[in-house]
N, C-alpha and C positions, 0 to 999 in steps of 0.2 A: 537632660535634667540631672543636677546631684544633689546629695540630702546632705544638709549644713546641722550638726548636732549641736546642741548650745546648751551649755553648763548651766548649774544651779550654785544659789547663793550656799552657804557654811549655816546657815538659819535652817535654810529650809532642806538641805543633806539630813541634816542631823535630827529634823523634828520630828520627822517619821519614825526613827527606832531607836527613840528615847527608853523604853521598856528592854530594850534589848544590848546600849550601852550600859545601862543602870547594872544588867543582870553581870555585864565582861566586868565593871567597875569593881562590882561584889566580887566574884570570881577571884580575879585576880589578886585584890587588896587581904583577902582571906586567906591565900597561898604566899602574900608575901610576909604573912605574919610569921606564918608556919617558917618559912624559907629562913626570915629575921630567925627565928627561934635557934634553927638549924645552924647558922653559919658565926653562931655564937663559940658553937664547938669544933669549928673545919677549919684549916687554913686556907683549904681552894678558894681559888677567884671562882665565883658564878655571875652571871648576870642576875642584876638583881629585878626581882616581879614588878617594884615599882617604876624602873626603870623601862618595862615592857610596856605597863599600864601607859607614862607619857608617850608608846613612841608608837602606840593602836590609836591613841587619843588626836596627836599628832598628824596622823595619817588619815582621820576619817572626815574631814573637811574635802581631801583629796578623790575620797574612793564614791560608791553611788548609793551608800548608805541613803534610804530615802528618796531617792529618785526614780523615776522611771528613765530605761534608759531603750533604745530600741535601737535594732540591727537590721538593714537593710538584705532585707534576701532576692530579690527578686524586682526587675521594673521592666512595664516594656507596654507599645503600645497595641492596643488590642485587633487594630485594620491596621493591615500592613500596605492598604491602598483605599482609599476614600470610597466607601460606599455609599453615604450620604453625604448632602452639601450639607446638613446641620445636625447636632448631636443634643439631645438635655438629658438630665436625669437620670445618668445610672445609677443601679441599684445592685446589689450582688444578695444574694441566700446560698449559703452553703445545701447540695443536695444530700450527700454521700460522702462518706469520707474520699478527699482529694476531689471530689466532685460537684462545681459550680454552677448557678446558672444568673446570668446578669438579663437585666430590663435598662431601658432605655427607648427614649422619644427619635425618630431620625426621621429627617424630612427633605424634602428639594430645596426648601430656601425658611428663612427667620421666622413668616405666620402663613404659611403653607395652610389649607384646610388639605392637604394630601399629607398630614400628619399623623403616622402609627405608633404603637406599641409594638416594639420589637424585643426578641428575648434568643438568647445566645448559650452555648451549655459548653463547659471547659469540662474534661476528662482526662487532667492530669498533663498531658503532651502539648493540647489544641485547643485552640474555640472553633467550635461550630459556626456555620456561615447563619447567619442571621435570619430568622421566621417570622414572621407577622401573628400578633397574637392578640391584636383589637384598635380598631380603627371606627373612623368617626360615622362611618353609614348608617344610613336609618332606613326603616320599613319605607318613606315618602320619598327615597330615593336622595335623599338631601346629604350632601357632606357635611361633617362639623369636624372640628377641630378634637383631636385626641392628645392629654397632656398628662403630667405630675403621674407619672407610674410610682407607686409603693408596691413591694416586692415582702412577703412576710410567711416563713415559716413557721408552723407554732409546734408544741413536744410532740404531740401524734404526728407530726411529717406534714400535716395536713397543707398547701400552700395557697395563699391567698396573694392576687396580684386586684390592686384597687388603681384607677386612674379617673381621671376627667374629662368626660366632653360638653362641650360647648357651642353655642350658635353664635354668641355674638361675648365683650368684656363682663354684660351682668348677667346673663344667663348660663351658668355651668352647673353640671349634676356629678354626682358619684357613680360607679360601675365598678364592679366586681365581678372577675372569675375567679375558682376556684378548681385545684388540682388534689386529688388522691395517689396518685401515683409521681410524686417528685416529679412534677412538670413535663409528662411524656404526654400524660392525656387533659387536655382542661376541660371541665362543666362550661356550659354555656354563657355567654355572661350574660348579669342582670341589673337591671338597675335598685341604689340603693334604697331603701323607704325613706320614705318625707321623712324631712327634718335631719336625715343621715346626711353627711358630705363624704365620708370618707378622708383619709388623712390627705395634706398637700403636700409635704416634705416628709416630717417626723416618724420613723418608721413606729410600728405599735412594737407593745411589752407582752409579754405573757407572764403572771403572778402565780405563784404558789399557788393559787385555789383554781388556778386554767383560765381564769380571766383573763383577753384579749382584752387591753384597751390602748388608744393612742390621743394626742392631745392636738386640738386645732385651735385656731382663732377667726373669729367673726367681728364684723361691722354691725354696731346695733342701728336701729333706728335712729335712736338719739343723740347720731353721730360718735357714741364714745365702744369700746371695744371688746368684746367677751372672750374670755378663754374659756374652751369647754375640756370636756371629754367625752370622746363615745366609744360604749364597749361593746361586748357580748362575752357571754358567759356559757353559749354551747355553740362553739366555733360559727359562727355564721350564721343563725337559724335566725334570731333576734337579735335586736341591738336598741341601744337606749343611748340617751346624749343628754348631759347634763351642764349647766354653765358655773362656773367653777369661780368667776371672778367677773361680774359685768361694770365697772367702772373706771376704765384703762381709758384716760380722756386725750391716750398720745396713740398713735398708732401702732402697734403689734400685726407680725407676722410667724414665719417658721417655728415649730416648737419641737421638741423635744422633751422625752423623759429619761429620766435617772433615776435606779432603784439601787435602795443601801439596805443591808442588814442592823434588827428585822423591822420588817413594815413601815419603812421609810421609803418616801419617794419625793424623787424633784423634777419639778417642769421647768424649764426653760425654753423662753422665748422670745425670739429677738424684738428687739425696743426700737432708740434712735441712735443716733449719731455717736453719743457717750456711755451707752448703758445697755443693759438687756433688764426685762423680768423674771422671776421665779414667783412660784407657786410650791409650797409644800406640806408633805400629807406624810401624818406619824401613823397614819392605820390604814395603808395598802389600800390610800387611794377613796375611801368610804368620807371624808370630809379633807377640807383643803385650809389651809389657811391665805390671809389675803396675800395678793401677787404683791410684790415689794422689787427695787432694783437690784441686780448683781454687776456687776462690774466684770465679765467676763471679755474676753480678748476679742477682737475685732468685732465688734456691736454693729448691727445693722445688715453681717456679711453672711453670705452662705455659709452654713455649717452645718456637722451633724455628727454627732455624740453619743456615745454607746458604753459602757460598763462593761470593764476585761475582768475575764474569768479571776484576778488578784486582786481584784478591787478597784484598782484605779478608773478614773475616769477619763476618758480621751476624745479630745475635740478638733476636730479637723474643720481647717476655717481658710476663709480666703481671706488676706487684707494686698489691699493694693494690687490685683492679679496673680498675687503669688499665692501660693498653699502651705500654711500652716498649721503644725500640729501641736498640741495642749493638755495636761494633764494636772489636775485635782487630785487630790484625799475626799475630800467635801463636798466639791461643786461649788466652792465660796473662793478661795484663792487659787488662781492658774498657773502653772510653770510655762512659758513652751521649751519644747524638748526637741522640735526639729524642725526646720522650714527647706522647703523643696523649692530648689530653684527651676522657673522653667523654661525655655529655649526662647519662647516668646512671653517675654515681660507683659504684663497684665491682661492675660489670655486667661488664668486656671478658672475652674466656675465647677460646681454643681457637687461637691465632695458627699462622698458615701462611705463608710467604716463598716467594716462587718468582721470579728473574730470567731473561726474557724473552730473547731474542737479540738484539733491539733496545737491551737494555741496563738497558729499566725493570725496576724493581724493586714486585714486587706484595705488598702485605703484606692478607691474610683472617683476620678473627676474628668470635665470634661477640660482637652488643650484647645484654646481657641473656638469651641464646638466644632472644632475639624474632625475632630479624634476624641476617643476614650482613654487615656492613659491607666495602667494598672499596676500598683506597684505595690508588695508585700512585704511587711517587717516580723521580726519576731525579738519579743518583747525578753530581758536578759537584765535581772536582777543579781548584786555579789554582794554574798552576805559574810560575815564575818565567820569562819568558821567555830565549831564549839571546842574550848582549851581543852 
């Protein structure tokens, strides 16, 4: 697999640090007055400042003024030999500094009911050979199906792993374990209370006030589609679920949030064929305004979107089997900034982003559900220096 990087238009280089050409513009035009002033009485040749000014200006269509640009550190795939015949949903949480631990579904074959929850722990060299960490058994002896592991660390360490089991297509419930000690010992799991689903893709946020929340989508009775949210506000004790938009009369799935400074948030959630939804909330999520369409890149695909320690927004998407990567100011206009070719043409599936406190940025999907591929960027901004 190699990462194909792709330029930005001269619009959108330069729209992002408008504030900060403006200030070189001042700068300099203020030094070439002086300079003018000065070479009234010299005979030296000098370059003149305005002549500097066209040849910064010149040059910034050229340089990454305004873009996100990312460097490839690291790729590789995580089973160096098939331990399962099928792979879904990896999920990465940073433990420790340099210290990982990924989730993931691996099974014998595509609807196995001998479908587990498996979770793996990287310490910098290696991954750990892989443990089983919930599976579909019941008290009646009965197997179900175990699926959509969510992996979530919140500021106290605390870690929550939420997944799905099921009996049959309409019948699936939420479960939860919970970890104190960075995933060495887990709490028993439990199932969630009525009317909780637990997330299906969308990993959850944690707010300024310690609010957990994450964003799902339901089938109403009367056939048309609800976005919710459900939170909790003292890590796991309680939880409340609230419908945020019940009149989505097209089908909605995967969602996601995005949080902007201050008390700005954005949901997104995939739509159909042309389009996705948003939902947004100017006070940290306490009221919503109605879902309306975004236009974001690959509509209808797997994705999953997470807010880098700079601000940016970054979206990892599949279109066509391939894996592509995306980044926002906004969450209203997208760049892509990289697309990963992969060995087999329309195999990538299941993408997960998770940034690190070091900065890297971790991008997991699955090749073919054969394998987990894992590949690491680190994100590289060139700013203009100060005259």
């Amino acid at each position: 697999m190699k990462m194909k990087a792709l330029g930005q238009s001269v619009e959108n280089q330069i729209k992002g640090d408008i504030p900060k050409i403006e200030g070189i513009i001042f700068y300099v035009l203020s030094w070439g007055f002086r300079e003018s002033t000065d070479q009234l009485h010299t005979d030296k040749m000098k370059t003149h400042p305005l002549t500097l000014l066209i040849v910064i200006l010149a040059a910034l269509p050229f340089s990454s003024q305004g873009q996100l640009n990312l460097i490839k550190l690291n790729e590789d795939s995580i089973f160096s030999r098939p331990v399962f015949e099928n792979y879904k949903a990896p999920c990465l949480v940073e433990t420790g500094p340099n210290e990982l631990m990924l989730s993931f579904c691996g099974s014998s074959s595509q609807k196995s009911k001998q479908t587990a929850i498996w979770l793996m722990k990287y310490s910098g060299k290696r991954w750990s050979r892989p443990f089983r960490i919930a599976e579909g058994s019941s008290s009646d002896s009965i197997r179900y199906i175990c699926s959509n592991p969510v992996m979530f660390r919140c500021g106290s360490g605390k870690m929550f792993l939420f997944y799905k089991v099921s009996s049959d297509e309409k019948n699936c419930w939420g479960m939860l374990r919970t970890s104190d000690r960075k995933g060495k010992k887990w709490f028993e799991a439990a199932r969630l209370p009525e009317g909780v689903s637990g997330p299906f893709a969308g990993k959850p946020s944690q707010l300024k006030d310690g609010t957990i929340m994450y964003p799902l989508v339901r089938e109403l009775p009367n056939k048309k589609w609800g976005i919710f949210i459900e939170k909790t506000c003292d890590q796991g004790k309680t939880w409340s679920n609230s419908c945020i938009d019940s009149t989505c009369a097209f089908p909605v799935v995967q969602s996601n949030i995005l949080c902007y400074n201050p008390d700005k948030i954005q949901m997104i959630c995939r739509g159909g064929e042309n389009y996705n939804l948003q939902c947004r909330s100017d006070d940290n999520g306490s009221t919503w305004m109605r879902a309306d369409t975004n236009h974001l890149p690959g509509p209808y695909s797997e994705a999953d979107i997470i807010t880098l320690h700079s601000g940016w927004q970054l979206m990892a998407y599949c279109k066509d089997g391939q894996l592509k990567l995306a980044s926002s100011r906004d969450g209203l206009k997208w760049q892509e900034v990289a697309e990963l070719e992969c060995s087999n043409p329309c195999k990538a599936g299941f993408p997960s982003l998770l940034q690190t406190q070091d900065g890297n940025i971790h991008v997991t999907f699955t090749n073919d559900q054969r394998n987990i591929k894992h590949i690491v960027f680190q994100e590289r901004r060139t700013e203009i220096a100060a005259l």
